[in-house]
C-alpha positions in Angstrom: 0.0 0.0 0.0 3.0 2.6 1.0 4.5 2.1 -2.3 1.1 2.9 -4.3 0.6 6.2 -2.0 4.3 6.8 -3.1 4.1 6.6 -6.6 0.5 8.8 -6.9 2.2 11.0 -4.8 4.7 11.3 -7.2 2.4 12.4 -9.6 0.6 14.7 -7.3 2.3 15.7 -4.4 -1.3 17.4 -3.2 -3.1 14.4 -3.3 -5.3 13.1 -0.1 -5.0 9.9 0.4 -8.2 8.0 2.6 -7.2 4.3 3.8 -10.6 2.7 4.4 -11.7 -0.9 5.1 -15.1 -2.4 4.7 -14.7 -5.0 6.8 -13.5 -3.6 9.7 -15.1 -0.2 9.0 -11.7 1.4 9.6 -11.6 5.0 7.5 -15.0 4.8 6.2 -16.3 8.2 8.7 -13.3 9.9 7.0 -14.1 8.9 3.9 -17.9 9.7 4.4 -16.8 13.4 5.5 -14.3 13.8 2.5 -17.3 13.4 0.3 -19.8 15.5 2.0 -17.3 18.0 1.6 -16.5 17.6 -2.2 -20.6 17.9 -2.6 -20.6 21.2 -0.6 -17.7 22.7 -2.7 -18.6 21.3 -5.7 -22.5 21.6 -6.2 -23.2 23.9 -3.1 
């Protein structure tokens, strides 16, 4: 997984990376909040 973030990151040092895991759940309230978020900016 580190060497994945790596190389995207190496493409775009900017970008936000959101570990999640169905099945333990781990991530997923992040991931939930980082949308809401990109709706709000993006369509008001």
């Amino acid at each position: 997984m580190e060497k994945v973030i790596r190389n995207a990151r190496s493409l775009n040092p900017e970008i936000q990376v959101l570990k999640t895991s169905c099945r333990t759940g781990e991530g997923l309230d992040e991931w939930a909040e980082f949308v809401k978020d990109f709706v709000k900016r993006n369509y008001g």
